[in-house]
C-alpha positions, 0 to 999 in steps of 0.5 A: 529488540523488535518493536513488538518486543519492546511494546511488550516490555513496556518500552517506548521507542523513539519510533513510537514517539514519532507515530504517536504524534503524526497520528496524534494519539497517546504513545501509551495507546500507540505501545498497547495496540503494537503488544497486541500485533493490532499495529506495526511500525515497519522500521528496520534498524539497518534503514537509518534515515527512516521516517517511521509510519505506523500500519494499523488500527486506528491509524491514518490509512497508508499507501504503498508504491510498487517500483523496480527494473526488470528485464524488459525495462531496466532504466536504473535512473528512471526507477530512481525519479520515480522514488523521488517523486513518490516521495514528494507525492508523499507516499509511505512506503515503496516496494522494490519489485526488481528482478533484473540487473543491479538489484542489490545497488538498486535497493541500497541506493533506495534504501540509502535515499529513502525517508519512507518504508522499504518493502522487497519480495526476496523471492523476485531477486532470488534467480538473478542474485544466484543466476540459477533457474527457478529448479535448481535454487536449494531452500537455504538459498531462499532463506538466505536472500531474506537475510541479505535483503533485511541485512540491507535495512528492508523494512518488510518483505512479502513471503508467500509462506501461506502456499502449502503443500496442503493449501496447493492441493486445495487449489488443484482440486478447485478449479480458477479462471486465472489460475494464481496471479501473484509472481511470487506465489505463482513461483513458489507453486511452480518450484514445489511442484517442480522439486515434489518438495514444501514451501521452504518459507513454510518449511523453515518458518521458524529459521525466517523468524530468526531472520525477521526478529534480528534485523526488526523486518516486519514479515507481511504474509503474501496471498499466492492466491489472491484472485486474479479475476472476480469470478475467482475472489473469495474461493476455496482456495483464498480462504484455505491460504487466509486461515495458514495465514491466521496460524503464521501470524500466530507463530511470528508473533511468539516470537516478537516478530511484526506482521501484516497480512496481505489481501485480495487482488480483484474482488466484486464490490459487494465481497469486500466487506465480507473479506475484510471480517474475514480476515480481521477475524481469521488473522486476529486482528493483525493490520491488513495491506489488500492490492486493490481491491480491483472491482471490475476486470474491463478497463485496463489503461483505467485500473487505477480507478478501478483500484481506488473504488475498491481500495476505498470501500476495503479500508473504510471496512478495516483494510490498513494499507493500501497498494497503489495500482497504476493506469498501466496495469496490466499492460506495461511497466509504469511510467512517471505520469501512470506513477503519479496518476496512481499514487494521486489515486490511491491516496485519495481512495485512503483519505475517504476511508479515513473519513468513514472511519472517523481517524481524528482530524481526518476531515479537517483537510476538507472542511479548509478546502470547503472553505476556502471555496465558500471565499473564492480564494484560488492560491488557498485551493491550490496549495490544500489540492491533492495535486496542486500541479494539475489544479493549477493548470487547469485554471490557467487553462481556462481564464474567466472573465471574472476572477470571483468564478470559473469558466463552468458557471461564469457570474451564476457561480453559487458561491459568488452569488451566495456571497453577495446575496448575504452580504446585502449586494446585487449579484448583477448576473447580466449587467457589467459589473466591475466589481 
């Protein structure tokens, strides 16, 4: 039985149990929104450690870390530090992106090790587990790779259903700057053209579903094409590929299967709240996990601020779930710090969302860090920080002569000054003053 199956039997789960505390909201709420498909609690039964998270309406906004070997960097205990420090960073979810090497010990290991939710693009590990060009891999083996990676204890997989036979032709009739960006997409394209054959997920969407509902997998529709450039968000070819996907979600959700819709890649800033009706309208509410959005295309090595601009502005007008996008965007396979500058990043982009959205308590982590400003009480700052490692660097960096300030204001600090001043104190900006 899958989450939405038993939500809809009006069965609670230890999964939504556990969600409805973290987000401090009533499980009848909680079991209700997840009937409706409006949340997901992406929860395989085969990931036995898990700590379930809910994507959705009303929840608190999530991130997600893309991770994985390649060809060209297939450092197997690197991947491995970086999941280990995306989960002290706290990240929600991880996507294994491999598509080289030990892909499947990877993604067990991962698995095996990790709280947090698991995603994978079975379509990425599809030639390298049957070592066949792209050309020669039957649409059974496509299917078949789903089912090894939900076999696993994936918790949700990106398929790029929405590329159709049908959606291709509007792409091929309207001409894009970028073309189709997404790996995967740009795969499925190239393999129906290459065999004049349809997408097999959109084919045999039905034998997915099959696969989907036996493991409880959470299905996220991926948009092949999603804009790669913001000359090319929000055309023809976008909004063909989001109405298929508004149809597909319709169809997995018959048969009790979770889904989540997957968004735009670059998108100008005064596009994204259109977007966001958009799809909430056309995918009936369904949670939305966009990549980005990526507001301007001139700044690689600064593509995680340009990301968290956007994705900031997405979830504040209805996006659920954010993926994180590294300073190496664009450029090369992250390292550890880029990791950790995305993450940084993108959770904050999440948390000013939530705030905007009023999710309760949401700015309850603020109003303590204001406050422990208003007391110049350093260690409360530091461990509230968002980055407590860098916080405190900083500081010992740069050693006041006083300890009640900083080395930017010195004894004209505003809050020490505000403080004596309403205590009845002298501020004694000039003179020494030893206390």
């Amino acid at each position: 039985m899958t989450q939405m199956e038993a939500a809809r039997k009006n069965i609670i789960t230890k999964e939504m149990q556990i969600v409805a505390k973290k987000e401090n909201i009533d499980v009848e709420e909680l079991k209700n929104l997840i009937a409706e498909g409006k949340v997901i609690i992406p929860a395989n039964k085969n990931h036995k450690n898990i700590d379930p998270e809910a994507i959705g309406l009303n929840m608190r906004t999530k991130i997600n870390v893309n991770l994985g070997i390649s060809k060209d960097s297939s450092d197997f205990d690197l991947e491995m530090e970086k999941v280990k420090k995306a989960i002290d960073l706290k990240a929600e979810a991880i996507m294994d992106l491999s598509s080289y090497g030990k892909t499947k010990e990877f993604r067990t290991k991962l698995i095996d090790e990790s709280k947090a939710m698991i995603g994978t693009v079975p379509v990425y590990d599809a030639l390298g587990f049957y070592d066949k060009e792209l050309k020669d891999i039957s649409s059974k083996e496509f299917l078949d790779v789903v089912r090894e990676h939900a076999k696993d204890g994936v918790d949700f997989v990106t398929i790029h259903a929405g590329m159709n036979k049908e959606t291709a032709k509007i792409f091929e009739r309207n001409e894009r700057l970028t073309n189709i960006v997404s790996r995967g997409g740009s795969l499925m394209f190239a393999w129906m053209k290459l065999n004049n054959k349809e997408n097999p997920f959109y084919e045999f969407y039905d034998e997915l579903l099959d696969i989907c509902y036996e493991y409880d997998v959470t299905l996220s529709l991926g948009d092949a094409l999603r804009p790669g450039s913001i000359k090319d968000s929000t055309d023809a070819s976008q909004i063909k590929e989001l109405i298929t996907l508004g149809e597909l979600t319709k169809r997995a959700w018959e048969k009790n299967v979770q889904v989540m819709i997957e968004g735009p890649g670059h998108m100008a800033l005064d596009e994204i709240k259109t977007n966001m009706i958009l799809q909430k309208k056309l995918c009936f509410d369904a949670p939305f996990y966009v990549l980005g959005p990526i507001v301007t295309d001139i700044a690689p090595g600064y593509d995680h601020i340009t990301s968290a601009i956007g994705g900031a502005l997405a979830a504040s007008c209805g996006a659920d779930f954010l993926c994180y996008v590294t300073p190496a965007e664009h450029l090369r396979l992250p390292d550890l710090e880029d990791m950790k500058e995305g993450i940084i990043a993108c959770k904050i982009a999440a948390h000013a969302a939530d705030i905007a959205k009023g999710i309760k308590n949401a700015r309850d982590w603020d109003n303590k860090m204001s406050d422990a400003r208003r007391r110049l009480d350093w260690e409360e700052m530091f461990s509230l920080a968002i980055d407590e490692e860098k916080a405190r660097r900083y500081r010992k960096e740069s050693t006041p002569e006083h300890e009640d300030s900083c080395t930017m204001c010195g004894k004209m600090c505003s809050m020490r000054n505000m403080n004596r001043v309403m205590e009845g104190r002298d501020i004694n900006i000039l003179r020494a003053d030893a206390n």
